[in-house]
Backbone as a printed PyTorch tensor [residue, N CA C, xyz], in Angstrom:
tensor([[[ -2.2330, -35.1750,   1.8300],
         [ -3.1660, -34.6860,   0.8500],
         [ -2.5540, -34.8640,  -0.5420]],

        [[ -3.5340, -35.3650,  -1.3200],
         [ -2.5900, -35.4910,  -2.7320],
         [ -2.7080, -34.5540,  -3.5310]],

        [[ -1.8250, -33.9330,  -4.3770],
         [ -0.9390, -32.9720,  -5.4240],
         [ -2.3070, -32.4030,  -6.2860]],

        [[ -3.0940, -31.7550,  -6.5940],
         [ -3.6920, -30.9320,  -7.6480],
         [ -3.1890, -31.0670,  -8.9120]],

        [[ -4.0210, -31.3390,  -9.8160],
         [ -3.3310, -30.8930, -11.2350],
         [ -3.8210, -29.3430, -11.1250]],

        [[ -3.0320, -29.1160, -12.6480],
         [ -3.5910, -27.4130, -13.0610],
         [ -4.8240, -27.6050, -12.9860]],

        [[ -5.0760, -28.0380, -13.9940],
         [ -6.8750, -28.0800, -14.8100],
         [ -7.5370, -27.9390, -13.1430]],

        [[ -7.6740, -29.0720, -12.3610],
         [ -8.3970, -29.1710, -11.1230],
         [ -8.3700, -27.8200, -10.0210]],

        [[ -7.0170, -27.0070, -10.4170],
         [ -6.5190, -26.3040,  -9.1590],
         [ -7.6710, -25.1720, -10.2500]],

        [[ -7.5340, -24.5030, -11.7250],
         [ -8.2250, -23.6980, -12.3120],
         [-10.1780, -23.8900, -11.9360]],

        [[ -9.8680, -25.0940, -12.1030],
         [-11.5270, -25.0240, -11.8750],
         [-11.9090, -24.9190, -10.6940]],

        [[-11.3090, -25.4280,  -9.2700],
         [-11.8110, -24.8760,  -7.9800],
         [-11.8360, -23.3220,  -7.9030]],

        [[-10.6010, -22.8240,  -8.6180],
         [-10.7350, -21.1890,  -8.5560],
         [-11.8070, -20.7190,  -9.0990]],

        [[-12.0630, -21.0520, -10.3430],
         [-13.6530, -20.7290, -10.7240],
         [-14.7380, -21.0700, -10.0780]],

        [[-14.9280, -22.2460,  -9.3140],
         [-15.9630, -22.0240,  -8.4870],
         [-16.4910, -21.0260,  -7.5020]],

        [[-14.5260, -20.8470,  -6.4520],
         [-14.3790, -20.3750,  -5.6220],
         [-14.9810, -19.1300,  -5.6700]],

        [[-14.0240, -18.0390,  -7.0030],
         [-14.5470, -16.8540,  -7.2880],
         [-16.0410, -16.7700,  -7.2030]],

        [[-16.6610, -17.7480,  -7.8640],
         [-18.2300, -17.1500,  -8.4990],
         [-18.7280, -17.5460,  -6.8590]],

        [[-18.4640, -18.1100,  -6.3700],
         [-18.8940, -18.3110,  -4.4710],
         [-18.4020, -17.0380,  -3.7520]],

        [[-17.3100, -16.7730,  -3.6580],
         [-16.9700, -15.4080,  -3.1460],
         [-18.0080, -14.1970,  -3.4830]],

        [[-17.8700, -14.2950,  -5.0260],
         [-18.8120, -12.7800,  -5.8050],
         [-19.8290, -12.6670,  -4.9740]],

        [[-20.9340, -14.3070,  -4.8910],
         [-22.0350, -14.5150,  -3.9490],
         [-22.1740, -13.9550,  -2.7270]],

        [[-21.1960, -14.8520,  -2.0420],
         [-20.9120, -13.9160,  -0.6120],
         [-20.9990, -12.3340,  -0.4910]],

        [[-19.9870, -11.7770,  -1.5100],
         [-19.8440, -10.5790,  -1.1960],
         [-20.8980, -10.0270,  -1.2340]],

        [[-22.1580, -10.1410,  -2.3410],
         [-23.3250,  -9.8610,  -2.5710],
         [-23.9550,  -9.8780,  -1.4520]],

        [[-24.3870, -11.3120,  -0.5500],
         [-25.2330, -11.7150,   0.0800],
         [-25.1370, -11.7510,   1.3690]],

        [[-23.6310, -11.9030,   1.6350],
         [-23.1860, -11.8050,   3.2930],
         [-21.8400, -11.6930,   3.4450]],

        [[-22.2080, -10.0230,   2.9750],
         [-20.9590,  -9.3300,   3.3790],
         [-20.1180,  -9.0100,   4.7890]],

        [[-18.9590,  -8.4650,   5.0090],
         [-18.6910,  -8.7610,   5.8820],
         [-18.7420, -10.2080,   7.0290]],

        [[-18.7160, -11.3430,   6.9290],
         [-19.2110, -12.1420,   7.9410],
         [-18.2350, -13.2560,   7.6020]],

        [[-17.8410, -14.1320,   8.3910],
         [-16.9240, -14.7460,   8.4010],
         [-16.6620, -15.8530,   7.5380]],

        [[-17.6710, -15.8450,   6.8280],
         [-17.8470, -16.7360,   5.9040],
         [-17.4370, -16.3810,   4.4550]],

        [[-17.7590, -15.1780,   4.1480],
         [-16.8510, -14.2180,   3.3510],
         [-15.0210, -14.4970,   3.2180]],

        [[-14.5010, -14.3430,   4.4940],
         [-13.3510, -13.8830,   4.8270],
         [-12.6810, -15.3340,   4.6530]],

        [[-13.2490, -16.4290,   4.8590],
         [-13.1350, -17.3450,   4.7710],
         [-12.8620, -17.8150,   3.3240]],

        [[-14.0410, -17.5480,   2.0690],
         [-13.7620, -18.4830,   1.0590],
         [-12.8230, -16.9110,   0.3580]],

        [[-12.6520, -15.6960,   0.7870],
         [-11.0390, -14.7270,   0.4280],
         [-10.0480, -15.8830,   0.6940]],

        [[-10.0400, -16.0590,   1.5850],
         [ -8.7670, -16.6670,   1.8060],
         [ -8.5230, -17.9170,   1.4680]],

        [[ -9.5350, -18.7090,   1.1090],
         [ -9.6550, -19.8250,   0.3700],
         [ -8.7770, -19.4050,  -1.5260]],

        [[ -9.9430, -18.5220,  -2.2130],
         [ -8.8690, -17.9230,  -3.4570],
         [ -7.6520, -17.5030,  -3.0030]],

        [[ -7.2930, -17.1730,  -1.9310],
         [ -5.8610, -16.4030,  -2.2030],
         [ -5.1700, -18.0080,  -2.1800]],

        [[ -5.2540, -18.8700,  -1.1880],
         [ -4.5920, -19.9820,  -1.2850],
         [ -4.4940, -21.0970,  -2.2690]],

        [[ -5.6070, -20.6320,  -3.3410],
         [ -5.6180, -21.4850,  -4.4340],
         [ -4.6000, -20.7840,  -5.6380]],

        [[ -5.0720, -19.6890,  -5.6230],
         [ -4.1820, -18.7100,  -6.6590],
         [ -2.7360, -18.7820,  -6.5450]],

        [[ -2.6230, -19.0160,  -5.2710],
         [ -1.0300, -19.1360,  -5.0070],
         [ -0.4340, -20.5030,  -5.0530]],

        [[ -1.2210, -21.9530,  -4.9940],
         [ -1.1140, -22.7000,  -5.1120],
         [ -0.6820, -22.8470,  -6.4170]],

        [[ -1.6160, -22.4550,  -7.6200],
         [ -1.7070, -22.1810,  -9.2650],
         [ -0.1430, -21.9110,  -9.7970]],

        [[ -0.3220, -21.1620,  -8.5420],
         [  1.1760, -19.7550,  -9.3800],
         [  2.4100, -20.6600,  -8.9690]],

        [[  2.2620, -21.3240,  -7.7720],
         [  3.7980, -22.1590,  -7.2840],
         [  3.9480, -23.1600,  -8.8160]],

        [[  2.2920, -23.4540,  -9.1250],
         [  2.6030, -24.6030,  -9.5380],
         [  2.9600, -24.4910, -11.4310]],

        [[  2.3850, -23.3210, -11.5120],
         [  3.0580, -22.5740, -12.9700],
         [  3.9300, -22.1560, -13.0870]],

        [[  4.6610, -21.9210, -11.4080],
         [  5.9880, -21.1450, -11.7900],
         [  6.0830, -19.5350, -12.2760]],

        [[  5.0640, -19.0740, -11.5520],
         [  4.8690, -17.3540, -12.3690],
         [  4.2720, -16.3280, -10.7550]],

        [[  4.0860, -15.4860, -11.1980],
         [  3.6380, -14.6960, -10.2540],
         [  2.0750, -14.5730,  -9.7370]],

        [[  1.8160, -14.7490,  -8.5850],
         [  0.2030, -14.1210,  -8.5820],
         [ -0.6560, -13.0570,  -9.5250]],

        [[ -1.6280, -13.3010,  -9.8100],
         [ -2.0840, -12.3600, -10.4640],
         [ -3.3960, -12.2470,  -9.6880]],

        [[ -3.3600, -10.7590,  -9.7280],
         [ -4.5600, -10.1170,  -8.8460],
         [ -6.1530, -10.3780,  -9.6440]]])
């Protein structure tokens, strides 16, 4: 798989989030939910390896 820039890794997170918010709204609880959670957590942390800083909640 090839390397993310920042810019690219920031803007999937913004999608991601405003897709999550959705979910949470629309179909809560359900695996599809839990799914794009864990999608942001793996991007955020991706971000942070790649800034060199800490997660931010």
């Amino acid at each position: 798989m090839a390397k993310r820039t920042q810019v690219a890794l920031q803007k999937q997170l913004t999608r991601e989030l405003r897709h999550s918010a959705w979910m949470t709204k629309n179909l809560a609880k359900t695996q599809q939910q839990r799914q794009s959670q864990h999608r942001v957590l793996v991007i955020r942390s991706e971000l942070a390896i790649k800034l060199r800083r800490a997660v931010e909640q």
